[in-house]
C-alpha positions as CSV (number, residue, x, y, z in Angstrom):
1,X,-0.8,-7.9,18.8
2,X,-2.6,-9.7,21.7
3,X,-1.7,-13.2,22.9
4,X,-4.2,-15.0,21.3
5,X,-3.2,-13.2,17.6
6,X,0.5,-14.0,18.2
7,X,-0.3,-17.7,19.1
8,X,-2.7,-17.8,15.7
9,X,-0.1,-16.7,13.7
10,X,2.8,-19.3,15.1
11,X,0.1,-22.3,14.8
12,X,-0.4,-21.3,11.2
13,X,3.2,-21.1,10.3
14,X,3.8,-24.2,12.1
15,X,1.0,-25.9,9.7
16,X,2.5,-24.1,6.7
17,X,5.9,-25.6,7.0
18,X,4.4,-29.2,7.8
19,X,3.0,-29.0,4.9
20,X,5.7,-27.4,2.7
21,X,7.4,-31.0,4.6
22,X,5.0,-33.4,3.8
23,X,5.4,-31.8,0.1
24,X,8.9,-32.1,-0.2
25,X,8.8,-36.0,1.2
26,X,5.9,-36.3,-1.4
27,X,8.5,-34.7,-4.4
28,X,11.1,-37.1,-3.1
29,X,9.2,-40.5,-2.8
30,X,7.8,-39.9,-6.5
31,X,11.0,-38.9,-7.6
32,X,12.9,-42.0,-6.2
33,X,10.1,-44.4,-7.1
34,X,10.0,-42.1,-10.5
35,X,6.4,-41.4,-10.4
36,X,5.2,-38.8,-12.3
37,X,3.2,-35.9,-10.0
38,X,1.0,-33.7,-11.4
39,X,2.9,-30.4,-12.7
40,X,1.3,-27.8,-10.1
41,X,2.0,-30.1,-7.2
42,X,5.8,-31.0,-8.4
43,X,6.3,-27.3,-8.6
44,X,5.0,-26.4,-4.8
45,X,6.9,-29.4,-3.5
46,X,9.8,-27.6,-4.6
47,X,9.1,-24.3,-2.7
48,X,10.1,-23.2,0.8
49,X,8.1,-19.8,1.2
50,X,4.9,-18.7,0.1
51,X,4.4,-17.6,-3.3
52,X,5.0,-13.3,-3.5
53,X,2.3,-11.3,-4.8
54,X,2.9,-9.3,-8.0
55,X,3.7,-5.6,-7.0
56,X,1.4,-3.2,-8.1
57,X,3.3,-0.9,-11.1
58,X,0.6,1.6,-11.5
59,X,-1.8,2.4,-9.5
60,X,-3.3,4.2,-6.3
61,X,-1.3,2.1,-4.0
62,X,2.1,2.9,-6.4
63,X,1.4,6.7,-6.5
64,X,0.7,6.9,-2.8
65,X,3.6,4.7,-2.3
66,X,6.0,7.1,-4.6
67,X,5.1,9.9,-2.5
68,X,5.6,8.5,1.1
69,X,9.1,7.4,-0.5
70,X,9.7,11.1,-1.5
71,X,8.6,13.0,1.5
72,X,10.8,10.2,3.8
73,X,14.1,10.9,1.7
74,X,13.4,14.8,1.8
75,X,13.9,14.4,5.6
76,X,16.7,12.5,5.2
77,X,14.4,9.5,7.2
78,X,15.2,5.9,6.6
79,X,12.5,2.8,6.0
80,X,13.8,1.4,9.2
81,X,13.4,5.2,10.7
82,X,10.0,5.7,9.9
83,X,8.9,1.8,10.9
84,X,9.5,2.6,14.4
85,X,7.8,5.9,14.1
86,X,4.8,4.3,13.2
87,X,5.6,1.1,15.2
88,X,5.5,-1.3,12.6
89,X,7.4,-2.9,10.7
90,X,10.2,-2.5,8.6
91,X,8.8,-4.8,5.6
92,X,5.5,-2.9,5.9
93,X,6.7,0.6,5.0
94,X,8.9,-1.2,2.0
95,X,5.6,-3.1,1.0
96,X,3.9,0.4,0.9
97,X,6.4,2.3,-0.5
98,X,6.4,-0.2,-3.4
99,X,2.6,-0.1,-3.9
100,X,2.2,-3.7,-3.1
101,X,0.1,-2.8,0.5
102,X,-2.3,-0.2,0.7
103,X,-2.2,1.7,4.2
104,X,-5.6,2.6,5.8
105,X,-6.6,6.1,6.0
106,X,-5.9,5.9,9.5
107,X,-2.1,5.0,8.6
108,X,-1.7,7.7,5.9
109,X,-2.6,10.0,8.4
110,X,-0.1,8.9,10.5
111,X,2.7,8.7,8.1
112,X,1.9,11.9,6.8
113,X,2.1,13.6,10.8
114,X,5.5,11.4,11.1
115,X,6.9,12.7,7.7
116,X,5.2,16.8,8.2
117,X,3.5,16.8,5.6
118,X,-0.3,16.8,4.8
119,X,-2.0,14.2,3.7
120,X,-3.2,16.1,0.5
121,X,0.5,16.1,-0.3
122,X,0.3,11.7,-0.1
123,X,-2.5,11.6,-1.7
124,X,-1.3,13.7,-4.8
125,X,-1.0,12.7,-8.3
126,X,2.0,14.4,-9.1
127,X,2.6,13.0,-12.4
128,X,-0.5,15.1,-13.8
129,X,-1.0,18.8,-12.5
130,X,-2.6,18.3,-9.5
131,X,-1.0,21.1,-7.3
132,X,-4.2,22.7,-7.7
133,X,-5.8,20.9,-4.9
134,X,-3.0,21.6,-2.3
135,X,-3.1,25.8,-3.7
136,X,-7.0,25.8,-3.4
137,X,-7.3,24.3,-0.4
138,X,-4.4,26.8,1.2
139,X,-6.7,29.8,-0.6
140,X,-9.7,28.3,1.5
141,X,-8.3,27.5,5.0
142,X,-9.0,29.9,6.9
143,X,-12.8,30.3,5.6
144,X,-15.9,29.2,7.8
145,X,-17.4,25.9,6.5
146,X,-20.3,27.8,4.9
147,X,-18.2,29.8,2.6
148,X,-16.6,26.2,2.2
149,X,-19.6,25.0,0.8
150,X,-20.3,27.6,-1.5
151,X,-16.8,27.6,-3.0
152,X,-17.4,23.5,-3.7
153,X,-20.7,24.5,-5.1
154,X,-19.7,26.9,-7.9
155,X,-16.7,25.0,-8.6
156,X,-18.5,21.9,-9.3
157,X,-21.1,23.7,-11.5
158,X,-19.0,25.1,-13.2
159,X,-16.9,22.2,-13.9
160,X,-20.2,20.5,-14.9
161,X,-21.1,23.4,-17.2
162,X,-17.2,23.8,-18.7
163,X,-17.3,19.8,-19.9
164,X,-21.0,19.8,-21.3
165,X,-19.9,22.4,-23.4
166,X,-16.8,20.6,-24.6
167,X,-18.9,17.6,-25.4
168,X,-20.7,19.6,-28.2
């Protein structure tokens, strides 16, 4: 984070917690004069921290988030382990190991070099049965990107042509 980040980040906690203050004096003053405040302003006056977001329970970010958990215990790697892996930190690999923060692709690919794994194997669905992507694309690694193409071709057509004919 440069220096001018770091110092935008402190000024705007600083303003948060003046005016999580000047709230609080607000909920007081009313309170001893007993004047009534309006409900969503009586509430905040009472917080000290910013409202947490709802965690995502289902979801890209969840399944994504399931499978970085997985892979990490299989190594026997702790959150705090894999945070300074990555160089991050440790609240940021519990926010995506719950699904509530979504990692760039950038990130995944990182994770997934720090955890040796592919990133196929993050990516998964493993609730449904998806370990035909990670077995189809072992069966085509080793082909030149022309037989590649081909391969994507006829499997797409013939995906096409296999749900038409369901449809009838």
């Amino acid at each position: 984070m440069d220096d001018f980040s770091a110092r935008m980040e402190i000024w705007l906690n600083d303003i948060f917690h003046q005016i999580i203050v000047l709230y609080q004096v607000l909920y007081l003053f009313t309170s001893f004069y007993c004047i009534a405040l309006p409900p969503n302003i009586a509430s905040f006056a009472k917080r000290t921290h910013m409202p947490r977001k709802a965690k995502a329970v289902n979801g890209t970010g969840a399944r994504i988030g399931r499978n970085i958990k997985i892979a990490r215990t299989q190594l026997g790697m702790t959150q705090s382990q894999l945070a300074e892996a990555l160089e991050i930190e440790n609240v940021t690999v519990s926010r995506i190991e719950t699904g509530a923060q979504l990692p760039s692709i950038d990130r995944l690919d990182d994770i997934a070099k720090v955890l040796k794994t592919s990133l196929t194997a993050l990516l998964a669905d493993t609730s449904k049965n998806s370990g035909y992507a990670e077995l189809l694309a072992e069966v085509v690694a080793g082909l030149p990107i022309r037989e590649k193409d081909f391969l994507y071709g006829f499997v797409s057509s013939y995906a096409a042509h296999f749900r038409a004919g369901k449809k009838k």
